[in-house]
C-alpha positions in Angstrom: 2.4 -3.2 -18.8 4.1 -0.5 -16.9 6.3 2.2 -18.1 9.4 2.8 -16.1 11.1 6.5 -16.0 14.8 6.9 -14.5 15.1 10.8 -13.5 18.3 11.8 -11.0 16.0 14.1 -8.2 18.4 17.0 -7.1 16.5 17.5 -3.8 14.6 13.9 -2.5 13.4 15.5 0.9 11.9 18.9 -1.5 10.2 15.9 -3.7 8.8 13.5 -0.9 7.3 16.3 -0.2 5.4 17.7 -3.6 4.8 14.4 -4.3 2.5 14.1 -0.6 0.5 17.2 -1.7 0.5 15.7 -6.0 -1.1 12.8 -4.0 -3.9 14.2 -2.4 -6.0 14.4 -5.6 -6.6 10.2 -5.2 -8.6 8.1 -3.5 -6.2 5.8 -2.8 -2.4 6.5 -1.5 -0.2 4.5 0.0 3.0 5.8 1.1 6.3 4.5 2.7 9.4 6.3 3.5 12.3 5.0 4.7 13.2 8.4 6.6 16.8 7.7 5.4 17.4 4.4 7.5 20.9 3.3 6.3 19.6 -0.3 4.9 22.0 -1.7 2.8 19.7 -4.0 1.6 17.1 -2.3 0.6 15.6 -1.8 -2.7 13.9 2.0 -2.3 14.0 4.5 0.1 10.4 5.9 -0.6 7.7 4.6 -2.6 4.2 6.1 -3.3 1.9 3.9 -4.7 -2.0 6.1 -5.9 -4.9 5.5 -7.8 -6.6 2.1 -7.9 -6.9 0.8 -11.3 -8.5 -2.4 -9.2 -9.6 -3.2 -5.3 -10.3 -5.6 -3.1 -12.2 -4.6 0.6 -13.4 -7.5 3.1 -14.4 -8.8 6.5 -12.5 -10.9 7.9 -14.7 -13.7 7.2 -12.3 -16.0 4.6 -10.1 -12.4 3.6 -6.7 -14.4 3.5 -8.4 -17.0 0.4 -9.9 -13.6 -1.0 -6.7 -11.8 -0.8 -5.0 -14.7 -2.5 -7.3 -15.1 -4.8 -7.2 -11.2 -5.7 -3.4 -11.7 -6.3 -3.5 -14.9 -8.7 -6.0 -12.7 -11.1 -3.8 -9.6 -11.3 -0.3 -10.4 -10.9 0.7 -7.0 -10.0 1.7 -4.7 -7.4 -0.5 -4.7 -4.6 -0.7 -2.0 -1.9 -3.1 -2.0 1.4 -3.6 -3.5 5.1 -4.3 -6.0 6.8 -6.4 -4.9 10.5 -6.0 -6.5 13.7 -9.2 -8.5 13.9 -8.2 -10.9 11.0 -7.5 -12.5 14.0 -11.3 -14.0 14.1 -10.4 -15.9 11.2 -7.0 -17.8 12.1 -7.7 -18.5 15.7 -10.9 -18.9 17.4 -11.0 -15.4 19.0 -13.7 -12.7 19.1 -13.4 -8.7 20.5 -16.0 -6.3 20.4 -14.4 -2.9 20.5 -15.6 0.2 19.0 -14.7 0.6 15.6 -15.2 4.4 14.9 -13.9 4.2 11.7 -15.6 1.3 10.3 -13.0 0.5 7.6 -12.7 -2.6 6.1 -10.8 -5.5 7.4 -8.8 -6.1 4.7 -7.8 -3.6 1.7 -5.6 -3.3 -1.0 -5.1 -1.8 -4.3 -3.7 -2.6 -7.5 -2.0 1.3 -7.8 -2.3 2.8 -11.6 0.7 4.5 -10.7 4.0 3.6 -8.7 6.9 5.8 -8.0 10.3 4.7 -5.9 12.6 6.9 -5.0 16.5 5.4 -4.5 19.6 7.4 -3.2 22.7 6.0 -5.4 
């Protein structure tokens, strides 16, 4: 069960910013700012999500069944990515670039903490 906390933030561009360096101390951080994009619609205009409580990393070999199966077991926020060659597994297509940063496929997180930021 999460705990929500409603605080009025006198300075939002001061706190995006102390909450980038609070975030550092993690693993994992995901982070998404609208940089003020008048969306009528839109539920937040930042939200940083940290700290894996669980995680799922794959290949692309069957990662859309793994990613669904990840979110039917924890019925929670999930934060991550989804990389370009998850391609192999929907269409019959191969690439062999370099990958100098050899990270997973497919990632996300189930964040131990979440924090939005909306304007009134």
């Amino acid at each position: 069960m999460r705990t929500s906390i409603y605080k009025p933030i006198p300075n939002p561009k001061l706190f995006k910013e102390q909450l980038l360096i609070w975030s550092q101390q993690f693993r994992e951080v995901i982070f998404m700012d609208s940089n003020d994009y008048p969306d009528q619609h839109s539920s937040f205009d930042c939200v940083l999500a940290v700290d894996a409580f669980t995680s799922i990393k794959t290949d692309y070999h069957s990662a859309f069944e793994d990613l669904k199966q990840y979110q039917q077991t924890t019925k929670d926020w999930l934060f991550g990515y989804l990389s370009y060659d998850l391609k192999n597994d929907v269409e019959d297509l191969y690439s062999n670039n370099f990958d100098g940063l050899h990270f997973p496929d497919l990632f996300f997180f189930q964040p131990k903490k979440i924090i939005f930021i909306k304007r009134e």
